[in-house]
C-alpha positions in Angstrom: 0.0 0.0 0.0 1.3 3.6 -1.0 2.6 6.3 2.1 3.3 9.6 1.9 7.0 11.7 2.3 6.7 10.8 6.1 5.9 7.0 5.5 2.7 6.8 6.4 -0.4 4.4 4.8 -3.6 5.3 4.7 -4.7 3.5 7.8 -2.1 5.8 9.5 -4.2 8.6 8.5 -7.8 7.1 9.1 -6.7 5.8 12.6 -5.0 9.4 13.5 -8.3 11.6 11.9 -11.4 9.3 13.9 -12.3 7.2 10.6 -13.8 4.4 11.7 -15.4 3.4 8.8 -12.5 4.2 6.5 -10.5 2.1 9.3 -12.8 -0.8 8.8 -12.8 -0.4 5.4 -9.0 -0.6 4.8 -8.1 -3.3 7.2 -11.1 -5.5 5.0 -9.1 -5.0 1.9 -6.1 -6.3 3.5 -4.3 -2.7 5.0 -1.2 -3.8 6.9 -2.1 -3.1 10.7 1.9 -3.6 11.8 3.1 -0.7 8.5 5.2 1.8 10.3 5.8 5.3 9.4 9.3 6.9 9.3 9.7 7.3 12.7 8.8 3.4 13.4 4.8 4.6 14.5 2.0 2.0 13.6 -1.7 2.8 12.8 -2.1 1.5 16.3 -0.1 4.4 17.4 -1.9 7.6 15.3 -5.2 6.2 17.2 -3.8 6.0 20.8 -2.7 9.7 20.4 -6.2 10.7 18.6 -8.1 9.2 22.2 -10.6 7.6 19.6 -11.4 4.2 21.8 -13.1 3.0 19.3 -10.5 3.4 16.8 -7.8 1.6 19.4 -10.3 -1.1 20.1 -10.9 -2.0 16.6 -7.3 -1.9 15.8 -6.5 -4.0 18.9 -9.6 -6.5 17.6 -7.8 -6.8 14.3 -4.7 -8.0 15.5 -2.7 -5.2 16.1 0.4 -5.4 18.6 -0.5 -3.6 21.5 3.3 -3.0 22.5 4.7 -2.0 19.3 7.5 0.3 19.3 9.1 3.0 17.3 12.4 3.7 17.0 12.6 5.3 20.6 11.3 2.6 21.5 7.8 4.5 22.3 4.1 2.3 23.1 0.9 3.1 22.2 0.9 3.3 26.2 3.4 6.0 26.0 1.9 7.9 23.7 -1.6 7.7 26.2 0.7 8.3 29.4 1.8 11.7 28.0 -1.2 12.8 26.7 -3.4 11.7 29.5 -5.8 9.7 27.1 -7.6 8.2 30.7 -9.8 5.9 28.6 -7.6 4.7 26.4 -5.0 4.2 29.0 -7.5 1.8 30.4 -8.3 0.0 27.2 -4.8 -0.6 26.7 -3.9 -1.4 30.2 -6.9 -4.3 30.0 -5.5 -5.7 26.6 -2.2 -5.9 28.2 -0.3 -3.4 27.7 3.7 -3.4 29.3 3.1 -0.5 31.6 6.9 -1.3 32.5 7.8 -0.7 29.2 10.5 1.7 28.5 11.4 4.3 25.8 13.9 7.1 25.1 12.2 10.1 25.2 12.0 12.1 28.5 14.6 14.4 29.6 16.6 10.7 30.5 16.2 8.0 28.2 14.4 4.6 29.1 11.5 5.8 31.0 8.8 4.1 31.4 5.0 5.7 31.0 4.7 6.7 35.3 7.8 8.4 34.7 6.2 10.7 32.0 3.2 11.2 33.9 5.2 12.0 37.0 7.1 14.3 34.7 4.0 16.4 33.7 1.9 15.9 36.9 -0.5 13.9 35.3 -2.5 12.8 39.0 -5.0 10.6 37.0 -2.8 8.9 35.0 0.0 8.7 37.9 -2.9 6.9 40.3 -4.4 4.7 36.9 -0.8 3.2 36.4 -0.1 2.9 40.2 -3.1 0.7 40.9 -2.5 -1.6 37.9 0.9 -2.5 39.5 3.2 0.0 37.9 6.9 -0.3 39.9 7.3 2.9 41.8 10.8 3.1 41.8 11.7 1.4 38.6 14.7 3.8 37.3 15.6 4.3 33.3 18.8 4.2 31.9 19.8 7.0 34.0 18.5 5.9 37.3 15.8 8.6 37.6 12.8 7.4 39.3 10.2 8.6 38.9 10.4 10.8 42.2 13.2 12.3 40.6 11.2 13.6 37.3 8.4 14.5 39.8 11.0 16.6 42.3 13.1 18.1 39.1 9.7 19.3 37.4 7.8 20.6 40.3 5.1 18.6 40.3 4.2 18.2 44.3 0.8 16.5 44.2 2.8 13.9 42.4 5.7 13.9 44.5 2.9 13.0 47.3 1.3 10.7 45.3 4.5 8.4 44.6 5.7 8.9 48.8 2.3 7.6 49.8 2.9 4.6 47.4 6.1 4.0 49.1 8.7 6.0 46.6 12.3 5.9 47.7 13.1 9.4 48.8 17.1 8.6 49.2 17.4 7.0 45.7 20.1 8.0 43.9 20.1 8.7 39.8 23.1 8.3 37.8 24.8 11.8 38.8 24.4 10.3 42.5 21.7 13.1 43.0 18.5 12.1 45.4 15.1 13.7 44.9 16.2 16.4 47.3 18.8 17.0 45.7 16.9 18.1 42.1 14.1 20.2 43.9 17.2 22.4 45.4 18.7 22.6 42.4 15.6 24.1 40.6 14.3 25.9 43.6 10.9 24.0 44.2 10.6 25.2 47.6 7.5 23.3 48.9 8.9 20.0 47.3 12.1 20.8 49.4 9.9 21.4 52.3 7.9 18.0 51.7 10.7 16.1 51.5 12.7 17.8 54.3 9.4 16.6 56.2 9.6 12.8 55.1 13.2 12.4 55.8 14.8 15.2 57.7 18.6 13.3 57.2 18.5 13.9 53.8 19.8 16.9 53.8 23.0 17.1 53.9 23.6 14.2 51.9 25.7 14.8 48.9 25.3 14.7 45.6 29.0 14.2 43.9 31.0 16.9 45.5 28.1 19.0 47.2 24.9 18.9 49.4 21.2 20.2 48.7 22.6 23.6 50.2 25.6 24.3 47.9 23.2 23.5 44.7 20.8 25.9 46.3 23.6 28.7 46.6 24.8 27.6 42.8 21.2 28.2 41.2 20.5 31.5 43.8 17.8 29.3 45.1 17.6 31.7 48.7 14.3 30.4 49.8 15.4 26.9 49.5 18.5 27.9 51.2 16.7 29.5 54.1 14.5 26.1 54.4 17.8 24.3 54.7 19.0 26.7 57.6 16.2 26.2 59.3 16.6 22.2 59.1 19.7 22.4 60.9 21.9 22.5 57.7 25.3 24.2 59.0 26.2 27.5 56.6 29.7 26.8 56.5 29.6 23.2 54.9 32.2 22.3 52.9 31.5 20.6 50.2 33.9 17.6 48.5 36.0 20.2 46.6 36.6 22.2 49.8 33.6 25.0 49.2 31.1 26.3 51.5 28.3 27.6 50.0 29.5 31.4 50.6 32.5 30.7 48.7 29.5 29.4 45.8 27.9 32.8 46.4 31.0 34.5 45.5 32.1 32.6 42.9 28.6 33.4 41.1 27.8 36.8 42.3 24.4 36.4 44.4 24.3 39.2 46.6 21.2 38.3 48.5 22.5 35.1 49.6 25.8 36.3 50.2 23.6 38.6 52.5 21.9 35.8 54.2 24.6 33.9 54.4 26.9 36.2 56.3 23.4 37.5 58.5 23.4 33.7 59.4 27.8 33.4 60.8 29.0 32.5 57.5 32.4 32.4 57.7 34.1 35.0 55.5 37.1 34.0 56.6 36.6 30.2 55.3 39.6 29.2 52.8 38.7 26.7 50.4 41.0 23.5 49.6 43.3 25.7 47.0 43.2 28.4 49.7 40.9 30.8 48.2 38.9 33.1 50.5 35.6 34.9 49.3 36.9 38.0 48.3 39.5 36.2 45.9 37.0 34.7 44.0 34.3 37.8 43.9 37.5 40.0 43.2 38.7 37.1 40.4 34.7 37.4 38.5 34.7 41.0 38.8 31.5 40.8 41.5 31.8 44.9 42.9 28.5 44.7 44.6 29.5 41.6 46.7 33.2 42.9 47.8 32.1 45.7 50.4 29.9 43.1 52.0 33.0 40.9 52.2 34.7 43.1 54.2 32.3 44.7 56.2 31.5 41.2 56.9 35.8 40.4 57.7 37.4 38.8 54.8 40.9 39.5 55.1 41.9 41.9 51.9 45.7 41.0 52.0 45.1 36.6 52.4 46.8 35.1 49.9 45.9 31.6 48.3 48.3 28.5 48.2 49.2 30.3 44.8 50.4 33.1 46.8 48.0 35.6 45.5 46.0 38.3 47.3 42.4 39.4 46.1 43.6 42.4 44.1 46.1 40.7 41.9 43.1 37.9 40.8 41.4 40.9 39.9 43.7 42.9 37.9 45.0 39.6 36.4 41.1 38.9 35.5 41.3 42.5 34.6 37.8 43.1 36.6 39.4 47.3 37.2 36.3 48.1 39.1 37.0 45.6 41.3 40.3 46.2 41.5 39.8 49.6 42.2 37.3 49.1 45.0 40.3 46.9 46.7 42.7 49.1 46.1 40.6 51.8 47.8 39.9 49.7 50.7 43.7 49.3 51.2 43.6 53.4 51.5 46.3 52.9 48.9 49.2 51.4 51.0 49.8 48.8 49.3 52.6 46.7 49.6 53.7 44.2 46.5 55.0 41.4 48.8 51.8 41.1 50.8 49.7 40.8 47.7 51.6 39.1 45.4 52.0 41.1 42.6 55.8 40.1 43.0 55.4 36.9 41.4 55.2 36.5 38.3 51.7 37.0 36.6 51.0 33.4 35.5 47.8 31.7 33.3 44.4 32.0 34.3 44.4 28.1 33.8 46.7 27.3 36.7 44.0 28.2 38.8 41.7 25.5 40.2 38.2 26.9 40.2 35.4 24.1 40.4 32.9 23.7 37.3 29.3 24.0 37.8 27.6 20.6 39.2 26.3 18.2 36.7 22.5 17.5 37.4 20.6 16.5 34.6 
């Protein structure tokens, strides 16, 4: 049977537009029910993501396979799960769908259909694949979970949803990050919060090099920060590379946490594994609203690093001038080459060890 530039048959197009009686038709006169169009989709597919149950049921009747995949490896069930075809979901489930099946197309590959409806927040479809036996913390090629796609993407009543069902909070994903762990990093507060509430331990675990707080102070996330705080989280953690999260503050120029952080005994002082203080690394990025903070707050101007390098050499090696005026100001001038550093040699910006964002996703 002829297709069209994107491979699909006829049927494709009756089962995709609600034509039953073209449907019927076609499959009399011997329509291929397993054709696939370019991207690997059957006839059995287009009607799934139409929500047509009588198209889906007649398909099914005529011998359709109910867990055909495309080249992502994508079900009819998939297509229902995203789409939040309720009835359809059903009408598959009861033919037998594989509500375990996985796919590769959700922000990690492999997932199965609860992940995508924990993705979106999809309650109904969440609760229909839940009670048909759907594993809870079945993880796709990735290791998310499905509380991990729920925490990432904000989604609470699902978050609560999958808990109640028994979802591992603690579960790690391939970038060793827990559910916790994703809410801080995109600053879904109240998911935080509910998880804070299920397993209070949680939070200073760490994800990689850093704990929920540090990823909060990376993304400016200050009400998850303050949450933290108040959960006992201690402000001058150090984190696997030797970072607090005032040192992340600094490094990426949030003045309202640096202000909450130093309100709350923040050290300023704090010296990072390489040595670096907070005012070298606002003085290296050039961050002028953060460095009278700094030293209102106590940094020491004239430390010097394990590179032997004070604040105002970073800067003018950076060549951030504002800052490097705003230092050299606060010196009142006297400034004395030794104690700085500027008497070594002005080496590569690359010698430097600064730490890369986290990797998350």
């Amino acid at each position: 049977m002829s297709k069209d530039s994107k491979g699909r048959t006829p049927l494709h197009l009756a089962a995709g537009s609600w034509q039953l009686e073209s449907i019927t038709y076609l499959i009399k006169h011997g329509a291929e029910i397993t054709a696939v169009d370019v991207t690997g989709l059957t006839p059995l597919h287009y009607a799934a993501e139409s929500g047509v149950i009588s198209a889906v049921q007649l398909l099914l009747d005529s011998g359709a396979d109910i867990n055909s995949t495309n080249q992502e490896s994508l079900t009819p069930l998939h297509v229902v799960s995203r789409l939040g075809h309720i009835q359809v979901m059903q009408t598959l489930i009861k033919a037998g769908a594989d509500i375990e099946a996985h796919c590769s197309i959700v922000a990690s590959d492999k997932s199965t259909p609860l992940h995508h409806a924990a993705t979106k927040g999809d309650l109904e479809t969440l609760t229909l694949l839940i009670q048909h036996g759907a594993n809870i913390n079945v993880p796709n090629i990735s290791q998310w979970t499905s509380l991990h796609c729920a925490s990432a993407n904000g989604q609470l009543e699902a978050v609560d949803i999958l808990c109640q069902h028994g979802a591992d909070i603690a579960a790690l994903n391939s970038n060793q990050c827990n559910s916790l762990h994703l809410a801080a990093w995109h600053g879904h507060f109240n998911i935080c919060q509910y998880l804070l509430g299920k397993v209070p331990n949680i939070r200073d675990l760490f994800v990689g090099e850093y704990a929920s707080i540090h990823l909060a102070a990376w993304g400016g996330k200050l009400d998850v920060m303050k949450l933290l705080v108040q959960h006992g989280t201690d402000v001058n953690l150090y984190s696997m590379q030797g970072w607090t999260p005032l040192h992340v503050a600094a490094w990426t120029g949030n003045t309202k946490v640096v202000e909450f952080l130093v309100q709350n005994k923040a050290n300023v002082q704090a010296l990072s594994s390489e040595g670096w203080n907070t005012l070298h690394l606002a003085a290296w990025k050039g961050h002028v609203d953060i460095l009278p903070y700094l030293i209102q707050g106590g940094a020491d101007i004239n430390a010097r690093s394990k590179n032997g390098v004070a604040p105002l050499k970073l800067a003018i090696q950076n060549r951030q001038l504002i800052a490097a005026g705003i230092l050299f100001e606060e010196m009142k001038g006297n400034i004395d080459i030794h104690e700085i550093g500027m008497d070594t040699e002005i080496t590569s910006p690359s010698v430097y060890q600064f730490p890369s964002v986290p990797s998350i996703l």
